[in-house]
N, C-alpha and C positions, 0 to 999 in steps of 0.2 A: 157814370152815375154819380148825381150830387153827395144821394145819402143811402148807407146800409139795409138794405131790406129784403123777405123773405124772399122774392124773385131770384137773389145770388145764388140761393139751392137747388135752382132748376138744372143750372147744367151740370154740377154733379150727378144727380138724381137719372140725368139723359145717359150719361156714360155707363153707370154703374147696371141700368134698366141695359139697355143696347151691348153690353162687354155680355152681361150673363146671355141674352138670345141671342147675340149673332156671334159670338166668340171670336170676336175681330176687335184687340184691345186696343190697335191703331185706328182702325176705323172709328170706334167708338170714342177712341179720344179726337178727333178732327172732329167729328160732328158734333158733339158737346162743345169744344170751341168755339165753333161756328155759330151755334144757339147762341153761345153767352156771348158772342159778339153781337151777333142782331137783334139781341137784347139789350144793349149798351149802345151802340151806333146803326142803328138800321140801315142809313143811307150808306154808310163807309166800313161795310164789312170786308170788301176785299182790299184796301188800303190796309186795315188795322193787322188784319192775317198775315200780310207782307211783312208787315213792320215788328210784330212780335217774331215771326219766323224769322227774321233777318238778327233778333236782337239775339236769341237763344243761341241762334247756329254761331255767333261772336262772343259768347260768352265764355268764357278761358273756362267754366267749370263743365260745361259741354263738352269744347275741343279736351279735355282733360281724361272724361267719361270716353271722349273713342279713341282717345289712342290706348288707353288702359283695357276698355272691352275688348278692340281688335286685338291688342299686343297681345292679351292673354291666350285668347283666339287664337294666334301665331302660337305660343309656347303649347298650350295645348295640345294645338295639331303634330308637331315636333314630339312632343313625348307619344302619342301614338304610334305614328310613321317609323320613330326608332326603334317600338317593341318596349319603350319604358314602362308605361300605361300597365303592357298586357303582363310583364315581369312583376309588376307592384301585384297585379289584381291574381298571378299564380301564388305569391306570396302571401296573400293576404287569406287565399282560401285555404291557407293552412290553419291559420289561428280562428276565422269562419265555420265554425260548425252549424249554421243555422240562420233563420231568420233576426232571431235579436240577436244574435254576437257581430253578426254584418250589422245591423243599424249600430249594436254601440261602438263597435268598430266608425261607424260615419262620424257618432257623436263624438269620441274622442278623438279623431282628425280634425274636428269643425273647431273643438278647443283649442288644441296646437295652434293651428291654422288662424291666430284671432287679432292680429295685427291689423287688418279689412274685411269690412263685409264683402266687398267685390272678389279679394283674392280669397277669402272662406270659399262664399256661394261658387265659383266655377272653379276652385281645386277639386274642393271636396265632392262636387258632386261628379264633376267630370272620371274623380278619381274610382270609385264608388259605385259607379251604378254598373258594371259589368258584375261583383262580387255581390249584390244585391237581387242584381236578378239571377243569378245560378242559384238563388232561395226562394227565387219566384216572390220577391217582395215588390207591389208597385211600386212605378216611379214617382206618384203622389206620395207614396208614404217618404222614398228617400228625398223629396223635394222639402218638404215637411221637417224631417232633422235636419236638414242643411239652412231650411230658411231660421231655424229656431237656433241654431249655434253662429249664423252671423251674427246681424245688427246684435241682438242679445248679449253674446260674447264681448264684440268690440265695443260695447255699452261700457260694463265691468271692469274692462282691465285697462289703465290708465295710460297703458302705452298701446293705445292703437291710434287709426286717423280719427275716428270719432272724439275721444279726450283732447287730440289737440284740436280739432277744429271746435271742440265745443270751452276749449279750454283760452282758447284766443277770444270766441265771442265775449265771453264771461270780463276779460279785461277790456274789452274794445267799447264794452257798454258801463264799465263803471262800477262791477258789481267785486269783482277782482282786482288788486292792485298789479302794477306789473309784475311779471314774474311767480305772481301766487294764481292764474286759473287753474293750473293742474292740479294745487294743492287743493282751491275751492271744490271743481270735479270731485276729488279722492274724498273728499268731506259728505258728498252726496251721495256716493257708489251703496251706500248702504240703502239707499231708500229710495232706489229707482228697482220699486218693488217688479213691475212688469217686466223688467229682463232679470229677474232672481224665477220671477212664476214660470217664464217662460222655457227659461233652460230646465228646472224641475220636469212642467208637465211635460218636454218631449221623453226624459227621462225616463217619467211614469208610462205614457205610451208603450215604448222601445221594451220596456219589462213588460207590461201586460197591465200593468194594474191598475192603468186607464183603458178600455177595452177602445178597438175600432170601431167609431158608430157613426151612422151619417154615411154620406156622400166618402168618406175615408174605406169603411168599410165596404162598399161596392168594389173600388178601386181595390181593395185587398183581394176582394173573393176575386174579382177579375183575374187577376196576378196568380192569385192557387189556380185557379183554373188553365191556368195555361196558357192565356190569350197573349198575345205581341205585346212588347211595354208598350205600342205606341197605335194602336188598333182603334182607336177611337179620336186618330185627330186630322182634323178637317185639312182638306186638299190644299188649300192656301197655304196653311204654315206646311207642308210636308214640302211644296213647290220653293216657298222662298228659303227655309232653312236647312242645309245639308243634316247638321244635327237632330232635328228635330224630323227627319226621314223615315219611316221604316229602311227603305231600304240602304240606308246610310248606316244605319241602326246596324243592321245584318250583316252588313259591308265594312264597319268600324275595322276593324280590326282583321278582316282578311288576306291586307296587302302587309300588314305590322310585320317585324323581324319578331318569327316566333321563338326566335334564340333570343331576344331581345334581353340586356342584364340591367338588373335593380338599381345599379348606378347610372345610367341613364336617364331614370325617375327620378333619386333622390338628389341627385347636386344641382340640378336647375330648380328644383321646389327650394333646399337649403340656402342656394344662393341668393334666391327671391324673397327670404325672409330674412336674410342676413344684410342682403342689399337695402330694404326697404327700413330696416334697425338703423342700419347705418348711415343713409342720407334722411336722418329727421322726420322717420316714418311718412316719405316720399313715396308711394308705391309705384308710379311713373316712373321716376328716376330706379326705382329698384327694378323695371321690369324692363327699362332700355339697358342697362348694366350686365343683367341677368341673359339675355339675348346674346349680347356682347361678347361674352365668354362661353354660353353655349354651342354658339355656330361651332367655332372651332373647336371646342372641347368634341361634338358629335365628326369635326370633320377629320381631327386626326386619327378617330378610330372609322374612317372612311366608311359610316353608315350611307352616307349618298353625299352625290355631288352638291357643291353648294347651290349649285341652279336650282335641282330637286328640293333643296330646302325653304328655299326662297321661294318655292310653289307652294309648299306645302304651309308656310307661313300663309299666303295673299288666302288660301283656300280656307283655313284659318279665321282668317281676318273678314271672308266673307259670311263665316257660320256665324260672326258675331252681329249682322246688320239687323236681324229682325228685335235684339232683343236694347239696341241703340236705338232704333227705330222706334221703339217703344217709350224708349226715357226720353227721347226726346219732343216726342207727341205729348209727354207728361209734361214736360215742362214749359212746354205754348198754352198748355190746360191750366197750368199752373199761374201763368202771366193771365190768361184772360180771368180767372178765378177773382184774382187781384185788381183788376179794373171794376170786377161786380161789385168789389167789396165785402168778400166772403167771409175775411174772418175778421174782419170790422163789426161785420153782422154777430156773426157767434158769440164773440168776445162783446160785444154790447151786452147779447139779451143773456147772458150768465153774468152779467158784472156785480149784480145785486147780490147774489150768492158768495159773494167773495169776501168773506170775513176770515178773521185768521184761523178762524176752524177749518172754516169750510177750504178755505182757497186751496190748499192741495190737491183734494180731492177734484172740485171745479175746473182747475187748470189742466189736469190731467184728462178729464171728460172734455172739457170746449178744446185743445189739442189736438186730441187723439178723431174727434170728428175732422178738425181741419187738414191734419195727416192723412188721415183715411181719404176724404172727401178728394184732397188736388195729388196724393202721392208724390210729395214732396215733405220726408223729415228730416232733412237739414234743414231746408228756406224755411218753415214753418216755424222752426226753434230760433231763426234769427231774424223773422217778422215780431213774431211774439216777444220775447226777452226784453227791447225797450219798452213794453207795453206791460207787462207781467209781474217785473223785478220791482220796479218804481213802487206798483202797486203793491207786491209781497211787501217791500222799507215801507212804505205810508203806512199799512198797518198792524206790523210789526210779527208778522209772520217768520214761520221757520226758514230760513233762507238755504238751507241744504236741504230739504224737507221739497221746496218746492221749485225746487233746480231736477230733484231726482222723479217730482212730474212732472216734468218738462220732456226731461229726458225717459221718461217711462213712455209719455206720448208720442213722443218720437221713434222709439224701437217697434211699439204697438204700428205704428205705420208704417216703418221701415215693411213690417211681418205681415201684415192682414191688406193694404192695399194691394188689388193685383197689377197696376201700373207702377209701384213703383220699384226701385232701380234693384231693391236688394230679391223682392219678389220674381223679380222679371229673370234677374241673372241666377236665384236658385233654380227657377225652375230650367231655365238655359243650360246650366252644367250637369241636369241631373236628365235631360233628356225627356222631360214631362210637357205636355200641353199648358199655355199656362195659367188660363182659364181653368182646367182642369187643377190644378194646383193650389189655387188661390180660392177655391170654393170648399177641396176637402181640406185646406188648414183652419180656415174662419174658427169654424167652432171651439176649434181647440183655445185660438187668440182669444176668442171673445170671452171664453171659461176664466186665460188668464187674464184678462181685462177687467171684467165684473169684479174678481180676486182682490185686482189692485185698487180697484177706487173703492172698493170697502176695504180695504188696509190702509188707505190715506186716512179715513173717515177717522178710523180708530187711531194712529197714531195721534192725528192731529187734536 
């Protein structure tokens, strides 16, 4: 397409229409592709298909994304199969007396745990949902604290991969001098008000004093009632994802060493956080390192043979396909978004709006649709930033003010898209549908959303 126009909307609008009726988030993201292709080349959709798919499946931040889902996937599995998992969740239901001491129990692992949203969303939930349910709490609601203490968390705290990957763009674009994005970042951590709302409202949730309403509350009354965590999810994901099973589900933990000991659990979690600290908030590097020293840490206390482990890895590795599968069907969505010229469009027709009052608040709105719209909020905040910054220095706008909507918009999508990576993988380690997931969080994002762009309005 030569120029920006309202047609770029359409395949959003196909995805988002198709994800909610047929609850096939892969499906819906190939066919929305497909639109926005034969909307853009009629004659050469199935050249352009190839050639986006070819460029994603090469792209170092893809191959990145599965050796880290699957690895996890591996470590995962491993703490189960040694009884770690079920040792952590015996211990845990000692200090568990009820439904909110298990979620704030989630919330304050999701904090610990804040180095990545990836290694947040599938510890925590993964960790979690057995002591969640002996309170009979849905797994949308534990999906819910898990998705709301990732992105949110590693927003905040300077030392996770989000500050540095958003702390590299910030000099790569001019707006940082060498050496100072992290300081820039730490300058804005106050005023990336939607991961401040966000971690509150789960807060207020988990205590009550946000009451369950909506599409959450079904899912609660389900849960008191007694129904299977997983009793409403369609036959497709039950077939492709061992996790995502009922009878995976029931079977979790049957074969587990039910002598299984707490250190089992805790020095492959410590290591993976320590590992990851220590190679430059690497979480790749921390989780081949972490592997590294587990195997044989598990084999000199002779839990199983290392063949058996090495099954139990690949089995692992295979729970993790449906939810790669998904980020990666984001990210062809994502490329063809970008030929429509999606956010060329948005950022056009809000440009008028862009004075130095308004512009934080605008930024944060024209963002947070484009994060929502392709679930992509990394690539979003590093299309945007040449585009945004320039325009904050021309006229003479807060520049930590509107770095923290940038980065507000980005967590808001990280949280509220249900394609993308941190959505996909809370709902993955927490054992939830993820359509299901992604419909009873909305309301709550969106409550904190509204929140933020009238707190822009006012600050600015």
């Amino acid at each position: 397409m030569s120029e920006a126009t309202a047609l770029s909307l359409i395949p959003p609008v196909v995805v988002l229409v198709l994800a909610i009726w047929l609850r096939r988030p892969i499906l819906s993201l190939i066919i929305g592709s497909l639109v926005g292709l034969a909307m853009y080349q009629p004659s050469d959709v199935l050249n352009n298909i190839s050639t986006i798919s070819l460029s994603v499946m090469a792209d170092e931040t893809i191959g990145w994304l599965i050796l880290v889902c699957g690895g996890f996937g591996a470590l995962i599995s491993l703490l189960v199969k040694t009884g770690g998992s079920m040792a952590f969740g015996r211990h845990a239901l000692k200090f568990a007396k009820g439904p909110k001491s298990s979620l704030f129990m989630t919330f304050i692992l999701g904090v610990v745990i804040f180095i990545d949203d990836y290694l947040n969303a599938l510890t925590v939930g993964s960790t979690m949902k057995r002591v969640t349910d002996k309170f009979k709490v849905s797994r949308e609601m534990l999906a819910y604290v898990v998705d709301s203490t990732a992105a949110p968390i590693c927003v905040l705290v300077p030392l996770s991969t989000w500050a540095v990957f958003f702390g590299g763009l910030l000099v790569d674009n001019g707006v940082a001098s060498e050496g100072q994005g992290i300081a820039i970042y730490m300058s804005a951590i106050p005023y990336m008000l939607y991961a401040w709302l966000a971690v509150a409202m789960v807060l207020l949730v988990i205590l009550g004093i946000v009451p369950a309403f909506g599409p959450m509350k079904k899912a609660q009354q389900a849960a008191a009632q007694g129904e299977p965590a997983l009793k409403q999810m369609d036959l497709e994901e039950v077939q492709t994802s061992d996790d995502y099973g009922v009878k995976a589900i029931e079977e979790e933990f049957k074969h587990a060493d039910n002598l299984g000991k707490l250190h089992n659990f805790f020095v492959p979690i410590i290591l993976l956080v320590a590992f990851t600290v220590y190679f430059d908030i690497d979480v790749l590097k921390g989780l081949i390192a972490t592997l590294a020293v587990t195997l044989p840490y598990y084999g000199l206390q002779r839990l199983m043979p290392l063949s058996e482990m090495m099954d139990q890895m690949i089995d692992g590795f295979k729970s993790m396909l449906p939810a790669i599968g998904t980020v990666i069907a984001a990210f062809v969505f994502k490329d063809v978004c970008d030929k429509m010229l999606l956010p060329q469009y948005v950022i056009g027709n809000l440009s008028a709006f862009m004075t130095p009052q308004l512009l934080p608040a605008v930024v944060f709105l024209t963002m947070s649709i484009l994060a929502f719209a392709t679930g992509s909020s990394w690539g979003i905040f590093a299309v945007s930033i040449p585009i945004v910054m320039p325009l904050a220095q021309a006229v003479d706008a807060n520049i930590p003010l509107v770095i923290g909507a940038l980065l507000s918009a980005s967590s808001f999508g990280s949280q509220a898209c249900f394609y993308s990576d941190s959505t996909v993988l809370a709902a993955q380690g927490s054992g939830c549908n993820l359509v299901s997931h992604a419909v009873t969080q909305l309301p709550y994002a969106l409550i904190a959303a509204v929140l933020t762009f009238m707190g822009f309005l006012w600050l600015a």
